[in-house]
N, C-alpha and C positions, 0 to 999 in steps of 0.2 A: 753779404748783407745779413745773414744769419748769424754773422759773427759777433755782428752788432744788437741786431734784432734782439737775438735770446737771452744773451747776460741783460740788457735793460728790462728784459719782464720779469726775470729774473728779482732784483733787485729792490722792484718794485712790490713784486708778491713778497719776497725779503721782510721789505717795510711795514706792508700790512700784518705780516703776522707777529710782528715784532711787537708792532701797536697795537694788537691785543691782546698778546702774551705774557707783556711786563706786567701791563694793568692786571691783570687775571693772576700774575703771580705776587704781587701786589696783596691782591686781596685776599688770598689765600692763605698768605702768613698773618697778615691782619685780622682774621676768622680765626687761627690756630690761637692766636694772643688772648683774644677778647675772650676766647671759651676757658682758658685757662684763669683770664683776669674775673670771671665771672664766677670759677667757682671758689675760688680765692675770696671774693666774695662774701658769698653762701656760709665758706670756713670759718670767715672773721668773724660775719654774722653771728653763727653759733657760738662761738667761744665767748663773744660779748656777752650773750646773754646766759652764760653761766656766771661770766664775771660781777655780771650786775650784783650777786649776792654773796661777792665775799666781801670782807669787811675792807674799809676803807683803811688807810695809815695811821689815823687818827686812834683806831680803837686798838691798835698793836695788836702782833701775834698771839694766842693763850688767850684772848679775852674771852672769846668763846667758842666752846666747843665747835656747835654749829659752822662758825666761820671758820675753822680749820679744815673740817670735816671737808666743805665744801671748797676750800683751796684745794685739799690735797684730791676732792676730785677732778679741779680742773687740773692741774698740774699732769694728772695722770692723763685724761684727757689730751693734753699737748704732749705727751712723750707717746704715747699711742700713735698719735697724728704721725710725730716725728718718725717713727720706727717703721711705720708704714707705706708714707709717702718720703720720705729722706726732709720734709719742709719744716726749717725752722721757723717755730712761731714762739710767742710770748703775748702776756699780756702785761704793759707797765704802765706805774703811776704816772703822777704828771710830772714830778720829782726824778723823773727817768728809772725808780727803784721797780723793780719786778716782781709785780702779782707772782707770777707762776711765768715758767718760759722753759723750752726743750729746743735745744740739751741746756744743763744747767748752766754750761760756761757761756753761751750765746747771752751778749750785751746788747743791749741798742749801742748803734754808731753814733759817734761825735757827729758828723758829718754826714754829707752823701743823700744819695737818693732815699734811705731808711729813715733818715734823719728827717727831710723832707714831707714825707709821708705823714709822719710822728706827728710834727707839729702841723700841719694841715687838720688830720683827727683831732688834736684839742682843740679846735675851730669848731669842732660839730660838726666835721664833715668827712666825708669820705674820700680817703687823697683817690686825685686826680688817675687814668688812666694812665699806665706810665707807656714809657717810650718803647715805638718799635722794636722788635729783636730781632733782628736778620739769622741766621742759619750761618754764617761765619763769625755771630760773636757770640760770649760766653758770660753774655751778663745774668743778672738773678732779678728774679720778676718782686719789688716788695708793694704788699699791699698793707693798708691801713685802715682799722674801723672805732669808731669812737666807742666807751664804753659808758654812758650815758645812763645815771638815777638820782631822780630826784629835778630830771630837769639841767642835771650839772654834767660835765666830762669829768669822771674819775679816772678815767684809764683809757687808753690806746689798747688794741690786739694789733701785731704787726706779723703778718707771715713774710717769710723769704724765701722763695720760691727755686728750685733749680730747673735749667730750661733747657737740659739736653734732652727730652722725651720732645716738647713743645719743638723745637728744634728740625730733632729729625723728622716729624711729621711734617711739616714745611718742607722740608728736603724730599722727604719724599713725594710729595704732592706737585713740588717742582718738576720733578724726573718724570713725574705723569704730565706733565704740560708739556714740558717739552720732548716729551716720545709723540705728543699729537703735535705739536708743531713739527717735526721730524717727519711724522706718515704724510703732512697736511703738507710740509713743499718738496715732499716726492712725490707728489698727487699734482704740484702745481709744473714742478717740473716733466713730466709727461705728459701735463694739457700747455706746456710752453710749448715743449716737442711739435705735438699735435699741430697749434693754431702757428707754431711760425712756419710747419711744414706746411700746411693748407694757406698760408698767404702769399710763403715764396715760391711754390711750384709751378704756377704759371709764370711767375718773373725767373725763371730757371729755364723752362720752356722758351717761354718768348728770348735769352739771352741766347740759348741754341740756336732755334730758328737764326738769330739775325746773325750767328757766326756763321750757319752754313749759307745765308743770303751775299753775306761777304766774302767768304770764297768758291759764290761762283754759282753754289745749291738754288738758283732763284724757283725751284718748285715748291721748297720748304712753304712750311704754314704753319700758324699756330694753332694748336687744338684749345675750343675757348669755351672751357671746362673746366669747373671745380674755383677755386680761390676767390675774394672777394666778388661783388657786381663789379667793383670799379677797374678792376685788373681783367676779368674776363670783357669790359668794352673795349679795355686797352686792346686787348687783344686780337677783337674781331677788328681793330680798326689798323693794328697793326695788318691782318693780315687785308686788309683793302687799301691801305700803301701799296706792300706787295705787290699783289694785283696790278696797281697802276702802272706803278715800276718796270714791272715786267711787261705790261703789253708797251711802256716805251720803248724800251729797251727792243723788245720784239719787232716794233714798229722803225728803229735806228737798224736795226739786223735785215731786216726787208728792202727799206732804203739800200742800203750797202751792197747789198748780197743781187735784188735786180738795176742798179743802175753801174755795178761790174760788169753785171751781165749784157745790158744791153747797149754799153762803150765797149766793148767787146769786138762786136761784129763791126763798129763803121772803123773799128781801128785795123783790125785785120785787113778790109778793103782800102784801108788808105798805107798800111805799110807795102801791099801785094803791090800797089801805085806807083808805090817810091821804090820799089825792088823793075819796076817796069820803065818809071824813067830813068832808071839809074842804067841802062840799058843804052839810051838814047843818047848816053852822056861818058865824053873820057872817064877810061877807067883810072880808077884813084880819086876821083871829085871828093876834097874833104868834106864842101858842104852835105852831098847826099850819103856819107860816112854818118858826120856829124847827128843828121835825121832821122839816121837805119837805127843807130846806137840810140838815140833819145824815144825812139816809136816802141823796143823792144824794153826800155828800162818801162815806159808806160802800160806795155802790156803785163811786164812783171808784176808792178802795182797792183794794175787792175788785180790777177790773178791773185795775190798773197788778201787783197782786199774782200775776195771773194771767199778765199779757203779761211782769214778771219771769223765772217759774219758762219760762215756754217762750222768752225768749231765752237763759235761760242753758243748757236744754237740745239748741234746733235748731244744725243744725249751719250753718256759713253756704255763700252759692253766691257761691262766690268768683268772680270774670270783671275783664278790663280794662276800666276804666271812666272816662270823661271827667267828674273830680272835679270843675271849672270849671260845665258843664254842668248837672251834677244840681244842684248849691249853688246855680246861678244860678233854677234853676228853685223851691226851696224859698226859696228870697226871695222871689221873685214870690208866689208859696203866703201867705204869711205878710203881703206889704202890705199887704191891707184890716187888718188887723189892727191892725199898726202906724198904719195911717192914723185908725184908729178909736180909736186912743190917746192920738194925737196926738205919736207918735215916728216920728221919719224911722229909713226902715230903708235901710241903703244897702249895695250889694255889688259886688265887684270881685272877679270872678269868670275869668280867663284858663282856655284851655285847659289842662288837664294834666290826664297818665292815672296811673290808679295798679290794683293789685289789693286790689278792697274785691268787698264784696255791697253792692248797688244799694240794696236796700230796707231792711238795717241802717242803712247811711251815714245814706239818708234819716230814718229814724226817729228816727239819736243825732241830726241837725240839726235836725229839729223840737221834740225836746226841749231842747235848748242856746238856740236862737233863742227860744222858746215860754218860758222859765223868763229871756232877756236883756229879751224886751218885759213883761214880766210884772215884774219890778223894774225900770223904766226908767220915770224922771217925765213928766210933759208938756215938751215943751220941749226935750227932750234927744235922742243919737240912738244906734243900734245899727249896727255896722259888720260887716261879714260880707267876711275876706279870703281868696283861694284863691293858694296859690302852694308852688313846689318846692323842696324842702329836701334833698338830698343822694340819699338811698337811700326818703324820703317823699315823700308832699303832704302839706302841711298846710291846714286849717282854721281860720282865727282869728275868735271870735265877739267884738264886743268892746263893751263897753254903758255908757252913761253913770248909772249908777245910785248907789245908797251903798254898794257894795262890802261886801267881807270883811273881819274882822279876819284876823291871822295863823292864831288857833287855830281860826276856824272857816274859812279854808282848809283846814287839816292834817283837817279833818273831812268837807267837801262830799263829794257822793257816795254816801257810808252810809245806808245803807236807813233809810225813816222819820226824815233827820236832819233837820232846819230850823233854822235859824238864829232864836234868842233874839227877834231885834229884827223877824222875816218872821212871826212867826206869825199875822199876820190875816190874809194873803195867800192865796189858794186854793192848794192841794197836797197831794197826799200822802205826799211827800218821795219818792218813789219814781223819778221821771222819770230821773234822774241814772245813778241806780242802775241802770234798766234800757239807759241809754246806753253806759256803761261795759262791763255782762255784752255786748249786741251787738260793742260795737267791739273788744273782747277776742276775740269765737267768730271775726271775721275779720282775726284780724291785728295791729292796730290798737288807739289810745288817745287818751284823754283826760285834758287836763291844765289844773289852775286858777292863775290868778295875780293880782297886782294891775293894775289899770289905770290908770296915769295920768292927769288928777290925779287922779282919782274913776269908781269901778264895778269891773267884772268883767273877765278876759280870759280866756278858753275855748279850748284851741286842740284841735281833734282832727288828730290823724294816722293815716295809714293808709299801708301802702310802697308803692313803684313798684314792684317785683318780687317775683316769689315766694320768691325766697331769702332777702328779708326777714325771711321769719318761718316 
């Protein structure tokens, strides 16, 4: 969910800084323009008003002194500008012929934005604001200001501006916006950190709890602390499920556990019965055979039904245990058996430790080995391997028998299940069942497969450590 969660806040905080960072750099090149377009300005301004008193076209160059005097100071005036600022200016007639203008070879354009300008100021007006400059073009800023006496437009002053200063100041200004947009979603991204760690941790929690409720942990709880109100009710509500759950379950366990126990007793006095009239009756009576066999398959029951309810309610004694060892030892356990079947049982058993209980372990192996020699022909053999697998040990039972179909794999295990084509075979499908509730109380599982070519593969696992599980 995190995966999801973060990139969309992500994205979102993205957006917003986005939306007002353009705007802000936006207006920051627009503020660099207008200071410039302003003192462009100012420039024309002055220049106007020297221009006001050279002589017009009319009176020609040499008429008078004065009017010379005062060209050739503005002229200087506009090669000073030039020299200093690099901006060409001029001031020209309406005839387009030039007052005075720096450098001397600078015309007014035919054309274009200058041109533009030009004829705006013989309007009496001051051209227009011109157009945006971004920082990747390399236009030139032209301004225009009317030279006005008399009431009339004599002249145009037209500067043309270069805008690599204006420019990189915008550039630069950007590099500051976006170093604070830079600080501002490494800021945003450690309070995403932050609020999706604090909303998913109890959905991280509660996700534990209900793996360890699923295999078997029904003491887990969820601690209902910290993360929203609305995940913290989850919580507490989650953990009064629980509760219920488990006192039914507790309550099915009691069931089970004392009416085992108390068919029990009237079965033992009525098998002691049939062991007494069978007394009374030729020996070999199929019928009272028939009874003995059916009285003891029910006391089986009972018994697997009873050692069920109390694995699934003891709790296990967990310890480090040399998994090699105990397996090699319930092989041993188990060979007259096998030998009395006439199936070789063989085991390869190395050291290795894991955290199990001793006497669960023991018990799902006697039921796994015990149900591998119990469908396993003459002739054939059962394999028993121990070895480490990552964060486990594992256990592999593996038997030469007639196997499983698929569907009664996806079935093995289930209480009272047997397989269609097993039911002559002694059980009371319960063995399995009660292997599984053990190696679950400790941690631990059991898994079925096919065997190549032919039978069963059983593998239990239980972890190396306690953070296992």
């Amino acid at each position: 969910m995190r995966t999801r969660l973060f990139p969309l806040l992500i994205v979102l905080m993205a957006a917003v800084l986005l939306a007002l960072g353009i705007p802000l750099a936006a207006s920051l090149a627009a503020a660099q323009q207008q200071r410039v377009v302003v003192d462009r300005i100012d420039d024309t301004a002055r220049f106007a008003a020297l221009a006001q008193y050279v002589a017009d076209p009319s009176t020609g160059p040499g008429t008078g002194g004065t009017t010379d005097e005062r060209r050739e100071t503005l002229s200087k005036e506009l090669a000073r500008y030039y020299s200093l600022y690099g901006i060409r200016a001029g001031v020209f007639y309406r005839d387009d012929d030039p007052m005075a203008n720096a450098p001397d070879t600078w015309l007014l354009p035919e054309t274009g934005e200058g041109r533009d300008a030009f004829n705006e100021a013989l309007g009496s007006r001051r051209s227009h604001d011109p157009e945006q400059v971004w920082p990747w073009q390399r236009h030139r800023l032209i301004v225009a200001s009317p030279v006005v006496k008399d009431g009339d437009v004599v002249a145009v002053v037209v500067t043309d501006s270069p805008t690599g200063q204006m420019r990189s100041r915008t550039l630069h200004g950007w590099l500051i916006i976006g170093a604070g947009e830079v600080a501002a979603m490494l800021l945003a991204l450690g309070a995403a950190l932050r609020l999706t760690g604090w909303v998913l941790r109890p959905v991280r929690v509660l996700d534990a709890t209900t793996h360890d409720i699923a295999t078997g942990r029904l003491k887990s709880r969820v601690a209902a602390a910290g993360g929203p109100p609305e995940l913290r009710r989850l919580a507490r509500s989650f953990n009064e499920m629980a509760d219920n759950v488990e006192d039914v379950l507790e309550q099915q366990r009691a069931f089970v556990a004392d009416a085992s126990h108390q068919l029990r007793n009237p079965l033992s006095a009525l098998l002691l019965r049939i062991e007494l009239l069978a007394l009374e009756l030729p020996e070999g009576n199929e019928e009272i055979a028939s009874v003995r066999t059916e009285g003891k398959r029910l006391a089986q029951v009972l018994d697997d039904l009873l050692d069920l309810a109390l694995a699934e309610h003891a709790e296990a004694d967990l310890r480090l245990t040399d998994i090699g060892e105990l397996t090699s030892e319930r092989v041993a356990a188990w060979g007259p058996v096998a030998e009395s079947k006439g199936v070789q049982l063989v085991g390869t058993c190395p050291a290795t430790t894991a955290w199990t209980d001793p006497v669960t372990l023991s018990s799902a192996l006697d039921a796994v080995i015990d149900n591998a020699l119990k469908f396993t022909p003459e002739g054939e053999s059962v394999e028993v391997k121990v070895a480490s697998n990552g964060e486990f040990s594992t256990v592999v039972v593996t038997d030469g028998g007639p196997g499983l179909s698929d569907e009664d794999l996806a079935r093995i295990g289930d209480r009272f299940w047997r397989s269609a084509r097993h039911q002559n075979i002694k059980g009371s499908g319960l063995g399995l069942s009660i292997s599984r509730a053990l190696l679950a109380a400790a941690g631990g599982s059991i898994a079925y497969d096919h065997h190549e070519p032919h039978g069963l593969r059983v593998t239990v696992r239980v972890p190396r450590s306690r953070s296992s599980f």
